[in-house]
DRENVOBA-890221 format. One record per residue (C-alpha): y, z, x. Coordinates in steps of 0.001 Angstrom, whole numbers. Each point is the difference from the previous one (the first is absolute). Last residue first. Layout:
BEGIN
Y/Z/X;
...
% end
This chain:
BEGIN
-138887/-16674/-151206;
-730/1042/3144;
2182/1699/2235;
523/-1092/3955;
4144/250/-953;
-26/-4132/701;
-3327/16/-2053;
2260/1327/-2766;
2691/-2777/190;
-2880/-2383/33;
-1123/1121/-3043;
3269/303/-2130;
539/-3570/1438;
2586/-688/2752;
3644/-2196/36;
48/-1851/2865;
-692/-3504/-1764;
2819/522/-2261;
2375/-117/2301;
-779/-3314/997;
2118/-858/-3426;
3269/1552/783;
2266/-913/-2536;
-2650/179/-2574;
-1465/3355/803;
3428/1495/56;
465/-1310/-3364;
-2956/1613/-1656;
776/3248/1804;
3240/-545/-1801;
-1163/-811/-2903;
-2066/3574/-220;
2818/1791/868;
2216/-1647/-2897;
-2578/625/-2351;
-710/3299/532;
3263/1641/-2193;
-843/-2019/-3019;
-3705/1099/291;
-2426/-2024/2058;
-3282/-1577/-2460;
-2534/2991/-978;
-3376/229/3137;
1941/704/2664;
-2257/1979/3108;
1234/3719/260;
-3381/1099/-237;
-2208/-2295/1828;
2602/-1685/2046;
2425/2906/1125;
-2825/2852/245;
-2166/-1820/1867;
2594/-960/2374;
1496/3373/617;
-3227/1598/753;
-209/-3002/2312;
3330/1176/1784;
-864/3580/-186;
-3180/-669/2205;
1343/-2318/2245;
2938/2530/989;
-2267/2566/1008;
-1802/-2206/2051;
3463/-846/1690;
1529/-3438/-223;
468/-1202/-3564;
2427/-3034/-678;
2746/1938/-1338;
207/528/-3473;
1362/-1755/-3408;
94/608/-3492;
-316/-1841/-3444;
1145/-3170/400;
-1031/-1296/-3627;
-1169/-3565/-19;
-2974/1346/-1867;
-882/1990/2540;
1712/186/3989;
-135/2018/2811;
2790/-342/2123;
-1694/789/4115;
2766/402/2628;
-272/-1467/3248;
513/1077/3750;
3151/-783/1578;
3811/1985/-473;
286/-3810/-1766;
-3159/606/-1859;
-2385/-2526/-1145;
-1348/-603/-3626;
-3341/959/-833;
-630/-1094/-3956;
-2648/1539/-1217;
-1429/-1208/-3353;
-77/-750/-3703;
2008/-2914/-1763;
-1060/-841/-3505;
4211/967/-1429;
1543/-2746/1954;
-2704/-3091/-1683;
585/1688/-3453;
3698/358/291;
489/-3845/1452;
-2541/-1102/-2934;
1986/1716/-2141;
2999/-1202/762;
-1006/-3789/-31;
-1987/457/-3300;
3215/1082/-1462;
2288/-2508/1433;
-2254/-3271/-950;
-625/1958/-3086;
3731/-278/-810;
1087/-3122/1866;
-2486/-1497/-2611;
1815/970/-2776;
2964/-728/1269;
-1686/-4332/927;
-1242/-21/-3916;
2664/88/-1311;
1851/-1589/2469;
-2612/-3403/-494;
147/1358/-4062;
4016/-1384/257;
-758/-2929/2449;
-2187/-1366/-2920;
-41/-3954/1961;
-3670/-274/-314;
-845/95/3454;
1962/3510/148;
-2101/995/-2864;
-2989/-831/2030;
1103/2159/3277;
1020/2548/-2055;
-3779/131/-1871;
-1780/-118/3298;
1745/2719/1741;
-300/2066/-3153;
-3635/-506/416;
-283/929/3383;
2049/3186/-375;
-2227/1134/-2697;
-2627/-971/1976;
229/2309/2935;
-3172/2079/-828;
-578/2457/3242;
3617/1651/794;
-990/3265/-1569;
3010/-221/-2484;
-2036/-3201/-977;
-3721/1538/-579;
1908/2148/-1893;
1346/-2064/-2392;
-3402/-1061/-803;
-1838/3285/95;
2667/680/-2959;
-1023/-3227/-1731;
-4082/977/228;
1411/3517/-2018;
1720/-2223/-2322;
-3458/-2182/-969;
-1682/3305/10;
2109/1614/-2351;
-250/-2674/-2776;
2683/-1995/-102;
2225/-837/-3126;
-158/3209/-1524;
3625/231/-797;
1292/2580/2660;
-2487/-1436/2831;
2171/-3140/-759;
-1354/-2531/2851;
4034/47/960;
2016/-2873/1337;
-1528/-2428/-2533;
3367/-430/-2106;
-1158/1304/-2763;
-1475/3109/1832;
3460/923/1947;
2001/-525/-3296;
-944/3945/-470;
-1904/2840/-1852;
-2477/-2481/-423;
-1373/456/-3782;
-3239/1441/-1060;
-1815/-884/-2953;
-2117/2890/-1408;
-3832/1062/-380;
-347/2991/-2035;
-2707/2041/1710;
1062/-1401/3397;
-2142/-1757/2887;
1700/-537/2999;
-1247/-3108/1886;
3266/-1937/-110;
1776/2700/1375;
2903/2277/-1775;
2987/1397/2064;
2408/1718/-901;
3551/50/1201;
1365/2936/907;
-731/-408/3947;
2869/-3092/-397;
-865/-3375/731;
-639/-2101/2813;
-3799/-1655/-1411;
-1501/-2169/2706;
-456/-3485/-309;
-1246/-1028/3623;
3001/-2100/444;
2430/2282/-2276;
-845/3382/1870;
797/-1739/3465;
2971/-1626/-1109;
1409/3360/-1195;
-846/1355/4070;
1722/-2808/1295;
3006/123/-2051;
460/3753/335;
-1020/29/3939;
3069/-3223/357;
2510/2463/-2004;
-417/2994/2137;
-1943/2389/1886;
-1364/-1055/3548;
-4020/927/80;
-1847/2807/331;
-2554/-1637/-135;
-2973/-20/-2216;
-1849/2587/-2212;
-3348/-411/-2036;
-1355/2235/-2938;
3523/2139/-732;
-745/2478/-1884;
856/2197/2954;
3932/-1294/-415;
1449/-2095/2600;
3928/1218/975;
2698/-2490/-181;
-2014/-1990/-2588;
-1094/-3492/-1195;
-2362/-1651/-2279;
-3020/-1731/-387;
-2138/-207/-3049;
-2425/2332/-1407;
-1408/18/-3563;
-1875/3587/-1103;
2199/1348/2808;
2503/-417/2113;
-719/-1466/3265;
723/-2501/3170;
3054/822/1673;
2482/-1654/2613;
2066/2610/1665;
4035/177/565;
1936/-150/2502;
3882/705/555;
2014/-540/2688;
3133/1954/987;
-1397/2957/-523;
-2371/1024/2936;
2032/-2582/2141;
-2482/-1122/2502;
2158/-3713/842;
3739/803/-984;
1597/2097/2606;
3298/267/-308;
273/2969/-2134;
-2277/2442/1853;
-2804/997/-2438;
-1017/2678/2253;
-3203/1173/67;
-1493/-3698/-1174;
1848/-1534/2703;
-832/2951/1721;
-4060/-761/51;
437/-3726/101;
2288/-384/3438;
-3245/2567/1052;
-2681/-2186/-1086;
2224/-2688/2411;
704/2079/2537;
-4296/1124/465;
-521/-3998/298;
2720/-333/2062;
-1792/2113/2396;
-51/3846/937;
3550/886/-1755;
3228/1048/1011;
2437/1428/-1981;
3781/-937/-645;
3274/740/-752;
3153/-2006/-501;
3325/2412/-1315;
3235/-1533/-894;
-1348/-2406/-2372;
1813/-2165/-2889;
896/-3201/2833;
-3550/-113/1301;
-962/-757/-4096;
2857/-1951/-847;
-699/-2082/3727;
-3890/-153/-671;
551/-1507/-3806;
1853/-2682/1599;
-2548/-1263/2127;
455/878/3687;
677/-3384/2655;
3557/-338/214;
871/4516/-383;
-2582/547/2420;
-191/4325/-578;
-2927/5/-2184;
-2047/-1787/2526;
538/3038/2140;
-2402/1587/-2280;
-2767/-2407/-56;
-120/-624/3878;
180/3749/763;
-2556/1193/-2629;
-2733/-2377/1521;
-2733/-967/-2693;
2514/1754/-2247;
-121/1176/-3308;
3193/919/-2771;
1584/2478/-2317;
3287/-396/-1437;
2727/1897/-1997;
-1068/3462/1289;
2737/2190/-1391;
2361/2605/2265;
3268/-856/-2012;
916/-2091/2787;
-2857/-2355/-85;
-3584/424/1930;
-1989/-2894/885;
-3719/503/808;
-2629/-1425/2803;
-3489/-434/107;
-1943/-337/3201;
-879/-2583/2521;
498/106/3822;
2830/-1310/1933;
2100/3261/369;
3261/1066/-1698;
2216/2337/2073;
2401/-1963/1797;
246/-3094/-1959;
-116/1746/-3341;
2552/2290/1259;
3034/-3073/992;
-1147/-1802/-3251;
306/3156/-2179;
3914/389/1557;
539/-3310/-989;
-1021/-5/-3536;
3083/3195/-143;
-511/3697/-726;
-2958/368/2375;
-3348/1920/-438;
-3199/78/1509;
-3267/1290/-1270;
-3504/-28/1872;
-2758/1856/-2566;
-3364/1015/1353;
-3058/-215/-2347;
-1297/3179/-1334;
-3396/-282/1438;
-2884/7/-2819;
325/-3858/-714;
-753/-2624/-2676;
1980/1713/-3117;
3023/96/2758;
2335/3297/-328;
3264/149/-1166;
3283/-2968/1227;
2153/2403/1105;
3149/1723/-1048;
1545/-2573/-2178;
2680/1349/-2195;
-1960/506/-3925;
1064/-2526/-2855;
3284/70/-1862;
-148/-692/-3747;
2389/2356/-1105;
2341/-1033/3155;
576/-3402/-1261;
1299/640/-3165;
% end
């Protein structure tokens, strides 16, 4: 059963998204941990890179970055001090190989790249399909209401995320439509508004309990006029775009006074639904903050020099040497222009983004003066002696 579902034997690692030059790849082989040790320690250099394990059936199981290759990977090989996931993984290989890269900046975009390639089976953060996400929608017309969906639709009048799928995203998302009383129904239902005028007027009934139970302003029954729904829809907007928080203050409020009162059962009540929003408005914010970045990021060179990674929207889109030459100023700011005024993000990351763009997000955390170095579109073109 195995064998049907084989994958290719490892031949290479393919070319980098970020670089012209087909990188160089180092392998070394041994049929035994210790026979990896002995080669690692004569061939493998202090300087970063990424690094892959092979097993005997010629599949990469693992894919890794380095600051310094030599110190990660003999780490592998110190059976007291190695987690236990590093001693299955270093004892499944009988080929290491590895690539270097400018920076660990450049290993870690690359770690990404094959992770993503790949799929190797033991690693678990960049997994194409091993998490899903889904997007936060505002739309649906005459009556719309938030909902989600794996892929946004054009109709769509306002996207967020993409966000973790799941149970959590669910509850937050139906919380969302109850607070500001938006209808969750089915596109088949019909809806009639207050201020329609009909030849034969008629009484209208809620096509659910959702209107009873004041969850719902009952676009379907003529209870709202569509003004008053359209002014709820800005509403619940205003809080997907991080700006009105006081849903979340108000439930705070209520748990903490039903907790005074001794009704422990509405306190958790109202305590999951908070977790909910809390966790919604959380991840979007974090997507929302990651997906406004736009610059140049020069990052040193261990061979010396530096690399420019030109970034939009959180998006590392390419990157080029620092420009030298005349010749080479020229291309590089015809580069730039073209990167951030027509490549520039304008639609949230897609599924297969959003783990780039989080990780330039992260990067940026970590290493907080590094954000000072990074250069406007501007400056980065008076570096070339263009104009903008």
């Amino acid at each position: 059963m195995k064998g049907l579902f084989s994958r290719l034997a490892f031949t290479g690692f393919g070319p980098s998204a970020l670089s012209d030059a087909a990188p160089t790849l180092c392998p070394i082989v041994g049929k035994r941990p210790s026979q990896l040790r002995d080669k690692v320690r004569h061939s493998c250099p202090r300087r970063p890179g990424i690094y892959g394990m092979v097993d005997p059936a010629g599949e990469l199981i693992y894919v890794g970055k380095a600051k310094c290759l030599r110190t990660r990977l003999l780490s592998y090989f110190r059976r007291k001090s190695r987690d236990p996931k590093a001693g299955r993984i270093v004892e499944s290989t009988r080929l290491i190989a590895w690539e270097y890269t400018p920076s660990e900046f450049a290993a870690l975009l690359r770690e990404l790249e094959l992770i993503r390639r790949w799929q190797p089976r033991f690693n678990v953060q960049g997994q194409p399909k091993r998490r899903r996400r889904t997007y936060i929608c505002v739309g649906r017309q005459p009556a719309p209401y938030v909902y989600l969906a794996a892929k946004p639709p054009s109709s769509a009048q306002t996207v967020y995320g993409p966000v973790p799928s799941g149970e959590t995203v669910r509850e937050a998302v139906r919380r969302i439509n109850d607070w500001y009383r938006l209808r969750d129904c089915p596109q088949t239902q019909e809806m009639h508004f207050a201020e329609q005028n009909e030849l034969f007027p008629m009484v209208h009934t809620a096509g659910c309990i959702r209107h009873e139970i004041s969850a719902c302003s009952g676009p379907c029954a003529a209870a709202c006029s569509r003004g008053d729904y359209a002014d709820q829809v800005k509403a619940a907007r205003r809080f997907l775009d991080g700006e009105d928080r006081t849903p979340l203050q108000t439930i705070e409020r209520e748990m903490a006074e039903a907790s005074a009162a001794l009704s422990f059962e509405l306190a958790a009540s109202l305590r999951d639904r908070l977790n909910a929003l809390r966790w919604l408005q959380a991840h979007l914010a974090r997507v929302r903050s990651a997906a406004r970045d736009s610059f140049v990021y020069p990052v040193a060179s261990y061979e010396g020099g530096q690399r420019w990674y030109l970034v939009t929207g959180g998006r590392v889109r390419t990157s080029v040497p620092v420009p030298r030459t005349e010749s080479q100023r020229q291309t590089t700011a015809e580069l730039l222009k073209e990167v951030f005024r027509g490549n520039a993000a304008k639609a949230p990351p897609s599924v297969d983004e959003i783990d780039g763009v989080l990780l330039v997000a992260a990067w940026f955390r970590k290493y907080g003066e590094e954000r000072a170095r990074t250069l406007s579109l501007e400056q980065a073109l008076r570096m070339c002696q263009i104009r903008a």
